[in-house]
PDB file of N, CA, C, O and CB in Angstrom:
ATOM      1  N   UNK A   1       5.281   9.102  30.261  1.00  0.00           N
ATOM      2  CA  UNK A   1       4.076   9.900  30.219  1.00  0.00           C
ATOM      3  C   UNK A   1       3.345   9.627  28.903  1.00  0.00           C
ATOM      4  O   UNK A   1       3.865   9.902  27.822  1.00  0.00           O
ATOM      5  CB  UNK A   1       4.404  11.406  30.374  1.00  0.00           C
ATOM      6  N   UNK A   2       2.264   9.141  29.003  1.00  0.00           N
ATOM      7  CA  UNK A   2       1.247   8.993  28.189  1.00  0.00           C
ATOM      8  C   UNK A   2       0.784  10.286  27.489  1.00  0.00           C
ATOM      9  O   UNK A   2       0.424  11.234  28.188  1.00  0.00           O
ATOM     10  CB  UNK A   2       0.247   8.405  28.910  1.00  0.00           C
ATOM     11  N   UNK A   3       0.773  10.384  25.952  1.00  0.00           N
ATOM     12  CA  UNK A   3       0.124  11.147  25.649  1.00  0.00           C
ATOM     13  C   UNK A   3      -1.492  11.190  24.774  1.00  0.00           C
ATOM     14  O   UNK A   3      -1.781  10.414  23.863  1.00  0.00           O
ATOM     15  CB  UNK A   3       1.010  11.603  25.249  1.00  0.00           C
ATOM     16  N   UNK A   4      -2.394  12.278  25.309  1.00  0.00           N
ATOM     17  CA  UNK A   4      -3.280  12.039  24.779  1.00  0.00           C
ATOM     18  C   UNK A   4      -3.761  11.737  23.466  1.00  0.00           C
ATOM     19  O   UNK A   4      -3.674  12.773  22.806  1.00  0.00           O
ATOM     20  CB  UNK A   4      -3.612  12.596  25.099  1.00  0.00           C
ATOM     21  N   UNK A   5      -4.107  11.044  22.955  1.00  0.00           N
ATOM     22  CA  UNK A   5      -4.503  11.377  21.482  1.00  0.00           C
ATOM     23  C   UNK A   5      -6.378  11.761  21.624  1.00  0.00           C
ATOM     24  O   UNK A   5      -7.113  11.180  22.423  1.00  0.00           O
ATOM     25  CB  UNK A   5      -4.072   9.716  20.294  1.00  0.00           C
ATOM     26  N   UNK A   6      -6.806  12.769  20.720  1.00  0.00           N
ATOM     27  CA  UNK A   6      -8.319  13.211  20.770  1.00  0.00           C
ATOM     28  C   UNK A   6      -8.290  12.228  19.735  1.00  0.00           C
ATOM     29  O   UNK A   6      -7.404  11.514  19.266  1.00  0.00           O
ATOM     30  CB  UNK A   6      -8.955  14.906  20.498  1.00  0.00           C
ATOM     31  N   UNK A   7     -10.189  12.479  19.384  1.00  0.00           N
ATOM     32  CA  UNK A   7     -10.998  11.171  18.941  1.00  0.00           C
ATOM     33  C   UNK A   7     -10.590  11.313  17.322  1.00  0.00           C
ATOM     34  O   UNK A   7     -10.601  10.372  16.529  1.00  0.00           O
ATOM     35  CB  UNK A   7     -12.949  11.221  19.321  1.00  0.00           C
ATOM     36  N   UNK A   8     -10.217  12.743  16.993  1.00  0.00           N
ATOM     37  CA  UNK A   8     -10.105  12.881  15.359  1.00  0.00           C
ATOM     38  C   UNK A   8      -8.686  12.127  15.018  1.00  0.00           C
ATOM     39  O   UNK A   8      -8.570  11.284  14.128  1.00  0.00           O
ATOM     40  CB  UNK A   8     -10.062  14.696  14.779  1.00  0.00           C
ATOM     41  N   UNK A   9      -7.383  12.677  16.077  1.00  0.00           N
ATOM     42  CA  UNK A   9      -6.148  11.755  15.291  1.00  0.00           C
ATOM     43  C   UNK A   9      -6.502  10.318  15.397  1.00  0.00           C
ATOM     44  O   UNK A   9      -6.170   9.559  14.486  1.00  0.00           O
ATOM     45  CB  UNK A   9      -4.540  11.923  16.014  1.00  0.00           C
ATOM     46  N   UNK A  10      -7.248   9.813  16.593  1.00  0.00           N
ATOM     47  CA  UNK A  10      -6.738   8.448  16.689  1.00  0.00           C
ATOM     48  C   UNK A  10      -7.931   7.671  15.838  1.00  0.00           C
ATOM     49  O   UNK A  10      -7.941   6.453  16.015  1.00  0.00           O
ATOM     50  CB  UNK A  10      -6.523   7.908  18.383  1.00  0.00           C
ATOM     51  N   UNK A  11      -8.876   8.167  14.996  1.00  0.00           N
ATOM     52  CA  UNK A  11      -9.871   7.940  13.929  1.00  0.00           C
ATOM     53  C   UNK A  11      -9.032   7.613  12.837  1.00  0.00           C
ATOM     54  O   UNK A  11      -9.123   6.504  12.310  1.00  0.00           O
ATOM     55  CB  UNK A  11     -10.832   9.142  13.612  1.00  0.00           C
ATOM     56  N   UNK A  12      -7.954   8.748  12.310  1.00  0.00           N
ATOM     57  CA  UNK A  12      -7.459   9.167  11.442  1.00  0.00           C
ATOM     58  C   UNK A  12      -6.285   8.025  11.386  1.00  0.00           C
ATOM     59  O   UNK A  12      -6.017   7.507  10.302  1.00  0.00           O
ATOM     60  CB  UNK A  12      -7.221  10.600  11.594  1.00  0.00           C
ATOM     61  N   UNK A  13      -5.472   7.580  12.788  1.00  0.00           N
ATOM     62  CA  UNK A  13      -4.780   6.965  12.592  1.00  0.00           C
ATOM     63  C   UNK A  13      -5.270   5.822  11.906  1.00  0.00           C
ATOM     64  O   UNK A  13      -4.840   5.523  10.792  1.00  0.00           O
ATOM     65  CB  UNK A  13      -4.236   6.900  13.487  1.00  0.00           C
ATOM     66  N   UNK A  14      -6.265   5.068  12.581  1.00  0.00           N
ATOM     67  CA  UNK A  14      -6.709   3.666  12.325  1.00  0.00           C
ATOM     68  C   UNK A  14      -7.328   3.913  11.334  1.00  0.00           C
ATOM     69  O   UNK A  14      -7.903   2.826  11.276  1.00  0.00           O
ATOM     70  CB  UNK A  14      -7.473   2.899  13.286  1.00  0.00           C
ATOM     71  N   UNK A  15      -7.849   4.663  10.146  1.00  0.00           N
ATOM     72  CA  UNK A  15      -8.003   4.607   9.081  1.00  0.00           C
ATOM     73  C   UNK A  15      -6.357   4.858   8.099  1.00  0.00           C
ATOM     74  O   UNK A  15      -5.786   4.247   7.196  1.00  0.00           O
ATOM     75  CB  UNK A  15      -9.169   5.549   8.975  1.00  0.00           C
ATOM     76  N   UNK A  16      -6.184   5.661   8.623  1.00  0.00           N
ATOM     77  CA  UNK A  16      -4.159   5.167   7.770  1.00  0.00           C
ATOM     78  C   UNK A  16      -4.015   3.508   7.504  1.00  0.00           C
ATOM     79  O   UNK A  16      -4.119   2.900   6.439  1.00  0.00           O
ATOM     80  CB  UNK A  16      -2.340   5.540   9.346  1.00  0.00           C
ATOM     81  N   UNK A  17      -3.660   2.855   9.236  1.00  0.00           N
ATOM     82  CA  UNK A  17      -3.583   1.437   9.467  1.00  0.00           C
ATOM     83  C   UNK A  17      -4.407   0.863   8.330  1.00  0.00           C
ATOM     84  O   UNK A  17      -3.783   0.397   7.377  1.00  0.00           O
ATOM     85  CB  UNK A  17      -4.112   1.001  10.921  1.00  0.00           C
ATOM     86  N   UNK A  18      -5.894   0.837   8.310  1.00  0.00           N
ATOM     87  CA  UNK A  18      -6.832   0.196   7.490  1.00  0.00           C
ATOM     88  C   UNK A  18      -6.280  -0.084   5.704  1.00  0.00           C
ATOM     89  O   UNK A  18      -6.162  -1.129   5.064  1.00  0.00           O
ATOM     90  CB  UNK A  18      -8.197   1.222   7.631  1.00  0.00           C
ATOM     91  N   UNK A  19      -6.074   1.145   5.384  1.00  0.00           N
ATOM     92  CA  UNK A  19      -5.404   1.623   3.762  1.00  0.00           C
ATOM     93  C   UNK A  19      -4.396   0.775   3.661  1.00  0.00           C
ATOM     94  O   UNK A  19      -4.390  -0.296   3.054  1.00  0.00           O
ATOM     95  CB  UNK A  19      -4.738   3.267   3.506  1.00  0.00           C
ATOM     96  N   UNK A  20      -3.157   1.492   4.537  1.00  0.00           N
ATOM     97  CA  UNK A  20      -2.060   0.387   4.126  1.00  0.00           C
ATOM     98  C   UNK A  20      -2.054  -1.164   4.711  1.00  0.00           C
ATOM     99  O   UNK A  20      -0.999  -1.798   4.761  1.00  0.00           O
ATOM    100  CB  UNK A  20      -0.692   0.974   4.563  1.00  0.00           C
ATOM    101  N   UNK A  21      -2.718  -1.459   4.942  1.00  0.00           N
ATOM    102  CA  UNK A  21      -3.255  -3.239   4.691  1.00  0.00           C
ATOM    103  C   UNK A  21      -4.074  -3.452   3.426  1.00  0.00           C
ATOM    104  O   UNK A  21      -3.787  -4.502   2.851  1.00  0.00           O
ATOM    105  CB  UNK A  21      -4.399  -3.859   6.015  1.00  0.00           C
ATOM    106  N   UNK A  22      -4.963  -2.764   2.883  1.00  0.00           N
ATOM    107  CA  UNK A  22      -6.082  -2.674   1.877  1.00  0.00           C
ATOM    108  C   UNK A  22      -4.650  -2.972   0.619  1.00  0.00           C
ATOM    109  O   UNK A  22      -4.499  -3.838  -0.243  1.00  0.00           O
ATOM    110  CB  UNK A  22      -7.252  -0.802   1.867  1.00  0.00           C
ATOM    111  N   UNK A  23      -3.707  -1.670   1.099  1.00  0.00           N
ATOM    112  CA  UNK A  23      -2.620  -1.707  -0.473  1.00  0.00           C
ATOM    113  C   UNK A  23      -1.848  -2.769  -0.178  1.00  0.00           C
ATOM    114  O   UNK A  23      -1.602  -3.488  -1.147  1.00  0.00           O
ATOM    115  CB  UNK A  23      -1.441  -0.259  -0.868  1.00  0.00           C
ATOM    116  N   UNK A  24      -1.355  -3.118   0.929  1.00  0.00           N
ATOM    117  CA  UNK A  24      -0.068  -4.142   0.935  1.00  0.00           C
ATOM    118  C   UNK A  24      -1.075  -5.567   0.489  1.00  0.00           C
ATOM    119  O   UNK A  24      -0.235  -6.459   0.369  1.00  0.00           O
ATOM    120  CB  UNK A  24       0.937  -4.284   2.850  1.00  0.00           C
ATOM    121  N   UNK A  25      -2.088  -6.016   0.274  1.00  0.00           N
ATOM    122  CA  UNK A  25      -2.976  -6.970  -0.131  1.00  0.00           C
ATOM    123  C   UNK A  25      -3.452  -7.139  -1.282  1.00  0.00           C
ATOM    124  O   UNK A  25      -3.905  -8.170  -1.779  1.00  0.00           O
ATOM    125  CB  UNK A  25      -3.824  -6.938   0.438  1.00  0.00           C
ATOM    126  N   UNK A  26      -3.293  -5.550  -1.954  1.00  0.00           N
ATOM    127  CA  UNK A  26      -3.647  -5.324  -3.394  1.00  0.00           C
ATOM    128  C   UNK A  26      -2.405  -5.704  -3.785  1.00  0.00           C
ATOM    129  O   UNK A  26      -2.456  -6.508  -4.716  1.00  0.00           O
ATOM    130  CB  UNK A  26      -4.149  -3.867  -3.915  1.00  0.00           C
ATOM    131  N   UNK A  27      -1.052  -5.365  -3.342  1.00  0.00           N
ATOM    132  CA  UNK A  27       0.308  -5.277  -3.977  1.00  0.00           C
ATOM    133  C   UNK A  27       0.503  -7.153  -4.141  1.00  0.00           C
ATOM    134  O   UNK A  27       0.886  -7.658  -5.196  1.00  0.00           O
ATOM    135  CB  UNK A  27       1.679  -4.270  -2.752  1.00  0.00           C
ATOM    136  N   UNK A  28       0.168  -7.947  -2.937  1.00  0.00           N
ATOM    137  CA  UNK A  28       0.436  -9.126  -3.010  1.00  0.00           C
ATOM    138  C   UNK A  28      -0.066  -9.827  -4.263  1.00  0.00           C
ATOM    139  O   UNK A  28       0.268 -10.997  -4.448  1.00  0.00           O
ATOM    140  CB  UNK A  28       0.030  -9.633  -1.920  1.00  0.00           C
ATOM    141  N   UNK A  29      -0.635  -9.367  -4.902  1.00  0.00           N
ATOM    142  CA  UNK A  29      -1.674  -9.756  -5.803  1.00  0.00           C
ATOM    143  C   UNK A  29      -1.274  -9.639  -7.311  1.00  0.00           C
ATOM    144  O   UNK A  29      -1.787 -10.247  -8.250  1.00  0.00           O
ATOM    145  CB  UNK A  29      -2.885  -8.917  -5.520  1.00  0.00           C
ATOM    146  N   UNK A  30      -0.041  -8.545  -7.360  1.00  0.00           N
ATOM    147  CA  UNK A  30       0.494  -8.600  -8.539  1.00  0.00           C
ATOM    148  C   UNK A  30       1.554  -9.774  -9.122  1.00  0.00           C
ATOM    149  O   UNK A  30       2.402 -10.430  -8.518  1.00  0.00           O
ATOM    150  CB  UNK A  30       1.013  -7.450  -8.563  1.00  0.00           C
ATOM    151  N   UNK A  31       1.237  -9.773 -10.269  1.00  0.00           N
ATOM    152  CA  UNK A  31       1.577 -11.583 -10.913  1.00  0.00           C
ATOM    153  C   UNK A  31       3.229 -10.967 -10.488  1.00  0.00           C
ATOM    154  O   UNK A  31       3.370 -11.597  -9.440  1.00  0.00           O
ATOM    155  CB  UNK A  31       1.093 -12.239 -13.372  1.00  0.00           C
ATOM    156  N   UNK A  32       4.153 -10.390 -10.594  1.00  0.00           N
ATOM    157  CA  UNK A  32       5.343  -9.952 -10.444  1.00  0.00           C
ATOM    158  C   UNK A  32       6.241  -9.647  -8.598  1.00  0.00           C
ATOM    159  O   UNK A  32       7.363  -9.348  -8.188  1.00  0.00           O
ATOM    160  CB  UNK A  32       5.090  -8.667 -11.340  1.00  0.00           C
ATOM    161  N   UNK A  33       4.547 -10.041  -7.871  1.00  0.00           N
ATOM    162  CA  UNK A  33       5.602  -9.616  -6.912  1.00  0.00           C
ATOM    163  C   UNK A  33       5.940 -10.703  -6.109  1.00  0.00           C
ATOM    164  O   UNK A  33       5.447 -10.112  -5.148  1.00  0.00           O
ATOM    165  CB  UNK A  33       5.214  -8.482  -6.049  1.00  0.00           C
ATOM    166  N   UNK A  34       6.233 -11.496  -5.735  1.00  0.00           N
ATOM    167  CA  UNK A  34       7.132 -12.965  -5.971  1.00  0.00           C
ATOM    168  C   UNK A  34       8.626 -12.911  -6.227  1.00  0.00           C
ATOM    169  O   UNK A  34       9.516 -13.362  -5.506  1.00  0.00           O
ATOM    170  CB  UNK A  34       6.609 -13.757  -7.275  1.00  0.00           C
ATOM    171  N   UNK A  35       8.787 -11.989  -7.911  1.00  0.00           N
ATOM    172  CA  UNK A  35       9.924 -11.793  -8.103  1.00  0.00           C
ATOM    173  C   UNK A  35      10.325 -10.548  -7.485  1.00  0.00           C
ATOM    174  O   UNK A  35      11.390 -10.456  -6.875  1.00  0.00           O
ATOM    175  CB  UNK A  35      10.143 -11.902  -9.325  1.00  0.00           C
ATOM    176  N   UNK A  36       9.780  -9.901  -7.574  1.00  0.00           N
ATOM    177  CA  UNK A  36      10.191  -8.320  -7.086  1.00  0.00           C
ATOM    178  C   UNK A  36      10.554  -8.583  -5.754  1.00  0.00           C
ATOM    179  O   UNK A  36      11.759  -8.472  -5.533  1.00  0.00           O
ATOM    180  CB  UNK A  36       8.927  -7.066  -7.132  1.00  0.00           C
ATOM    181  N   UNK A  37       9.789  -8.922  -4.742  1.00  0.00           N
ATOM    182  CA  UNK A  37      10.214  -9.621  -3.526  1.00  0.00           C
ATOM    183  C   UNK A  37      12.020 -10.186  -3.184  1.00  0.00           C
ATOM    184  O   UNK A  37      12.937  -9.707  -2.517  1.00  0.00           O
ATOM    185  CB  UNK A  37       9.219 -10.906  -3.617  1.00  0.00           C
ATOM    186  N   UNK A  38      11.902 -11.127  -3.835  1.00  0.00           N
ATOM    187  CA  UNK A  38      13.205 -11.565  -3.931  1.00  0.00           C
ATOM    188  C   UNK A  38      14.423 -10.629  -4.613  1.00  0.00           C
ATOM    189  O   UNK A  38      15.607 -10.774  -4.309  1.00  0.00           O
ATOM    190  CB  UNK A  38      13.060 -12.768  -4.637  1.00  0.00           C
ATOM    191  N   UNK A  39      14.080  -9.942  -5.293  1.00  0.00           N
ATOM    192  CA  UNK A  39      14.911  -8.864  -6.028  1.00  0.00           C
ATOM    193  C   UNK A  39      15.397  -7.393  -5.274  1.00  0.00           C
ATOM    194  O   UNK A  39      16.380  -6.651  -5.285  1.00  0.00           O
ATOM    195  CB  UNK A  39      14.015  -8.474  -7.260  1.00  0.00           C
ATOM    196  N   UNK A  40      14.040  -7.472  -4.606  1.00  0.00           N
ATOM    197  CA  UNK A  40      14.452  -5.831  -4.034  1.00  0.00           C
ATOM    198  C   UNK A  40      14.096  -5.904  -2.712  1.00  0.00           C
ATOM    199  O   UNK A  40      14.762  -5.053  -2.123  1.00  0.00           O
ATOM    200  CB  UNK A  40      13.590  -4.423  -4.745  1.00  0.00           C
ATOM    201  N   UNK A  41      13.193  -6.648  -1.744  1.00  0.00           N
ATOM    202  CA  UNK A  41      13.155  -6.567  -0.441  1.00  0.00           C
ATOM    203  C   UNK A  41      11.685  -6.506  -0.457  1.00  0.00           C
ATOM    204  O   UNK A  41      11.164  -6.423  -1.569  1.00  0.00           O
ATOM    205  CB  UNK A  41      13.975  -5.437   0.240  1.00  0.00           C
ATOM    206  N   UNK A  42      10.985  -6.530   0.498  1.00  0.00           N
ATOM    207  CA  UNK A  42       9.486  -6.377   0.714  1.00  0.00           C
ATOM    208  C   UNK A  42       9.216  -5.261   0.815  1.00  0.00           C
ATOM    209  O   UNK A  42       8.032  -5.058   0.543  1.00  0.00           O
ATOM    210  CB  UNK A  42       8.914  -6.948   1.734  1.00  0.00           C
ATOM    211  N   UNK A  43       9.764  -4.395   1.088  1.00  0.00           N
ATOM    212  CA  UNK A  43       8.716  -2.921   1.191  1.00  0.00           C
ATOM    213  C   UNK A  43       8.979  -2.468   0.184  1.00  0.00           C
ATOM    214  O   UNK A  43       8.268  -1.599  -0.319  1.00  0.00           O
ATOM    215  CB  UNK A  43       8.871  -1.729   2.296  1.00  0.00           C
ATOM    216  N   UNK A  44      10.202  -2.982  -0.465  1.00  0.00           N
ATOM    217  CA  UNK A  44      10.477  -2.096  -2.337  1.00  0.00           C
ATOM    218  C   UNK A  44       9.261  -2.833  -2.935  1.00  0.00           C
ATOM    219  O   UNK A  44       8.124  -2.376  -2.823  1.00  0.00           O
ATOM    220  CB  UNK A  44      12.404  -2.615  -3.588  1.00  0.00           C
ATOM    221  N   UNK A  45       9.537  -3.983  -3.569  1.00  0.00           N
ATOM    222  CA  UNK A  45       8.416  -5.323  -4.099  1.00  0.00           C
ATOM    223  C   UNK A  45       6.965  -4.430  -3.590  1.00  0.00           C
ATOM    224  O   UNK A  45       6.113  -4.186  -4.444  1.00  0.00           O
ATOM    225  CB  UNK A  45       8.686  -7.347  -2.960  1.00  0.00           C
ATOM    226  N   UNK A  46       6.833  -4.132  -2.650  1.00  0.00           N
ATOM    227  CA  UNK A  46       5.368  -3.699  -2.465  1.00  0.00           C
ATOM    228  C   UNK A  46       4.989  -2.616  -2.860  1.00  0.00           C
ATOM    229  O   UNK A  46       3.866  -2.494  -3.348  1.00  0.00           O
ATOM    230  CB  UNK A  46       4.958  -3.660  -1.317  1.00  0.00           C
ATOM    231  N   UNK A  47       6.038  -1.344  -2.710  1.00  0.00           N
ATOM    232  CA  UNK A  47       6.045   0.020  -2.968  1.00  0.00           C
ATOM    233  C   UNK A  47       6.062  -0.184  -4.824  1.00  0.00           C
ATOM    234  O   UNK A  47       5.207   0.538  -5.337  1.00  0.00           O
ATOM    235  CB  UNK A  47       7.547   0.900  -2.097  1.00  0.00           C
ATOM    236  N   UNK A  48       6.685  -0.828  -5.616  1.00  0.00           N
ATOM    237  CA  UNK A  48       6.919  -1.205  -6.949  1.00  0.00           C
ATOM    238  C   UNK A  48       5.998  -1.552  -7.473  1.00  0.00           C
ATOM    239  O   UNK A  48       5.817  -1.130  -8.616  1.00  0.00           O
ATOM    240  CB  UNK A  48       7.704  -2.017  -7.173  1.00  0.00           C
ATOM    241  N   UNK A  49       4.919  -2.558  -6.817  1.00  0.00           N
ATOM    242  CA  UNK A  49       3.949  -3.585  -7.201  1.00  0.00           C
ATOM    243  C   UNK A  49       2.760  -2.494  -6.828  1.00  0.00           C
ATOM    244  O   UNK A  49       1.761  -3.183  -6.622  1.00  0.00           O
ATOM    245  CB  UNK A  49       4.020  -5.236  -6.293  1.00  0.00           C
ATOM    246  N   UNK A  50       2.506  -1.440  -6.692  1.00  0.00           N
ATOM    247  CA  UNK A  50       1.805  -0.450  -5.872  1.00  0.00           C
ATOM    248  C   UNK A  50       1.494   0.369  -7.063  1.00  0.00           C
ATOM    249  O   UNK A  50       0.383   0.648  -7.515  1.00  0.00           O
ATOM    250  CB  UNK A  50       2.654   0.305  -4.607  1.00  0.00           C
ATOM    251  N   UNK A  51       2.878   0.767  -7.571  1.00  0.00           N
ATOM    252  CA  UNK A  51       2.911   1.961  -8.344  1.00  0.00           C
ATOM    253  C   UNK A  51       2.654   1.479  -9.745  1.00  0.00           C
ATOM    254  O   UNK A  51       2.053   2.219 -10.525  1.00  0.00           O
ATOM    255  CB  UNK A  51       4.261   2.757  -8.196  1.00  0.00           C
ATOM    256  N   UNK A  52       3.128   0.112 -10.172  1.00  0.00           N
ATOM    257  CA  UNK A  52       2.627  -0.396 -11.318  1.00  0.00           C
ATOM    258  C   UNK A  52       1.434  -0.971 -11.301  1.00  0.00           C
ATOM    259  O   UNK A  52       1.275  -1.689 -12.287  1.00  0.00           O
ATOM    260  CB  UNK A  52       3.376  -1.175 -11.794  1.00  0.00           C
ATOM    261  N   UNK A  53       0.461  -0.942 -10.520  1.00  0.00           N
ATOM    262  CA  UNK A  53      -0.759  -1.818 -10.323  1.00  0.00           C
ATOM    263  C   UNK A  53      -1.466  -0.040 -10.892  1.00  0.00           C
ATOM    264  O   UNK A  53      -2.005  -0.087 -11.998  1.00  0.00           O
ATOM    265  CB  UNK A  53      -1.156  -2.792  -8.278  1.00  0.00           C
ATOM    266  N   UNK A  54      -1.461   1.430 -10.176  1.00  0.00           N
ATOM    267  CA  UNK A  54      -1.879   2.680 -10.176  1.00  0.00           C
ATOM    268  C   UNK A  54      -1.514   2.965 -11.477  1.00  0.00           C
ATOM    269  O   UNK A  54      -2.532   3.174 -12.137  1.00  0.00           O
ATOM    270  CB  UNK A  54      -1.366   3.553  -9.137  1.00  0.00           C
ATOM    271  N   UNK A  55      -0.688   3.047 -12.015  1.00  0.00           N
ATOM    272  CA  UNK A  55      -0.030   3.691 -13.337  1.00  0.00           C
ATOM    273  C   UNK A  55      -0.887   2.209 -14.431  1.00  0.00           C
ATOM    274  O   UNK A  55      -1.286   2.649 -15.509  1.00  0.00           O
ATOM    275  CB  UNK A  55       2.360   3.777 -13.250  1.00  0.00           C
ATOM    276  N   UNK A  56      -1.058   1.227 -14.303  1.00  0.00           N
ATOM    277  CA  UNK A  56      -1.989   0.438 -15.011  1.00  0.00           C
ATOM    278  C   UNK A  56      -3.099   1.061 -15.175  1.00  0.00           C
ATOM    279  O   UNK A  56      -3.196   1.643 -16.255  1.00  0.00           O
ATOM    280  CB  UNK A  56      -2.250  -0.717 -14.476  1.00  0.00           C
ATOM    281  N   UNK A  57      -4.304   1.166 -14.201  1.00  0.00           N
ATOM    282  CA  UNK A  57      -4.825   2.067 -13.497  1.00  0.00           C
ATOM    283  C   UNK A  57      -5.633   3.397 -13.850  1.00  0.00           C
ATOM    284  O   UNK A  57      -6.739   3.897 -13.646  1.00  0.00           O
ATOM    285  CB  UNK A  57      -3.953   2.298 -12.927  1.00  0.00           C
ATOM    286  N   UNK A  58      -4.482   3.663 -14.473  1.00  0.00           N
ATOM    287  CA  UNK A  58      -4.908   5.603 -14.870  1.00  0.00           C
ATOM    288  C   UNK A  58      -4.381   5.085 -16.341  1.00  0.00           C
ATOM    289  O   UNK A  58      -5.266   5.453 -17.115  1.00  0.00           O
ATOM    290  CB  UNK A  58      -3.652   7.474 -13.834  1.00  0.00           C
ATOM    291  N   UNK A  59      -3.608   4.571 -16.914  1.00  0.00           N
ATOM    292  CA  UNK A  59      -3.425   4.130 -18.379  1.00  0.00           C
ATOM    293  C   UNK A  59      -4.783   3.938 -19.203  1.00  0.00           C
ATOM    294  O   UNK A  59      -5.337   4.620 -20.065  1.00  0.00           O
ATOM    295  CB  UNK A  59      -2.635   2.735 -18.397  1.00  0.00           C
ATOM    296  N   UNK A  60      -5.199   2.279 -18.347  1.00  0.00           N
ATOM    297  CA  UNK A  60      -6.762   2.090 -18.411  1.00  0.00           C
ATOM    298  C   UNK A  60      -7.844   3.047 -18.483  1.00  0.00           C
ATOM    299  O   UNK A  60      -8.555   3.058 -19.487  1.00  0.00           O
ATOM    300  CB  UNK A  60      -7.109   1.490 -17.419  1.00  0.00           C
ATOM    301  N   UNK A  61      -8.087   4.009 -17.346  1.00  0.00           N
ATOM    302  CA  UNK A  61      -8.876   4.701 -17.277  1.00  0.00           C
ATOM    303  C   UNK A  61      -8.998   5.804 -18.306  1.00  0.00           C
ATOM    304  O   UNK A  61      -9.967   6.552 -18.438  1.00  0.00           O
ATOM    305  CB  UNK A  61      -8.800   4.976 -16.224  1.00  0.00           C
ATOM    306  N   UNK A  62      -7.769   5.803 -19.092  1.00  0.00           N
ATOM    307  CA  UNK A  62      -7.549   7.102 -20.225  1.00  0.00           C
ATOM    308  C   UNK A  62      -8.204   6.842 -21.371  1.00  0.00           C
ATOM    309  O   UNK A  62      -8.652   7.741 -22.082  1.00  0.00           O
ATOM    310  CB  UNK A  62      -6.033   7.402 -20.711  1.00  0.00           C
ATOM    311  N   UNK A  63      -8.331   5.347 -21.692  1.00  0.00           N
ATOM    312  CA  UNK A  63      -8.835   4.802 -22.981  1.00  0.00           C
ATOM    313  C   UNK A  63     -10.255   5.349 -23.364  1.00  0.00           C
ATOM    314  O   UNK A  63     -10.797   4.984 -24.407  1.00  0.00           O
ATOM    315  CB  UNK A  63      -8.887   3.242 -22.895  1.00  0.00           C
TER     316      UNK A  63
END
C-alpha cells in the first residue's frame, strides 16, 4: 500500500535531497578529504570534512 505524501512533505523532502548533495560536494572539496576518506570511511570523511569546513566558517566570520 502506497502511501500518500501531500505537496508540502514531498517539497520538503526534495529540498533535504538537494542540501545534502550541495554539502556532500562542498565536503569533497576539502584539501583533507582524500585522507579522511581512507582513514575513517565516507560518510565519517564527509561528516568530518563538513564540520571543519563550518567551524572554519564561523572562526572567519568572528574576525
Amino acid at each position: 500500500m502506497k502511501k500518500e505524501l501531500n505537496h508540502a512533505d514531498y517539497i520538503s523532502k526534495e529540498l533535504a535531497k538537494k542540501y545534502n548533495k550541495e554539502q556532500h560536494e562542498k565536503a569533497k572539496t576539502h584539501p583533507k578529504f582524500e585522507h579522511l576518506k581512507s582513514e575513517l570511511g565516507k560518510k565519517q570523511a564527509i561528516d568530518t570534512a563538513l564540520h571543519d569546513l563550518n567551524i572554519g566558517n564561523s572562526e572567519r566570520s568572528m574576525k
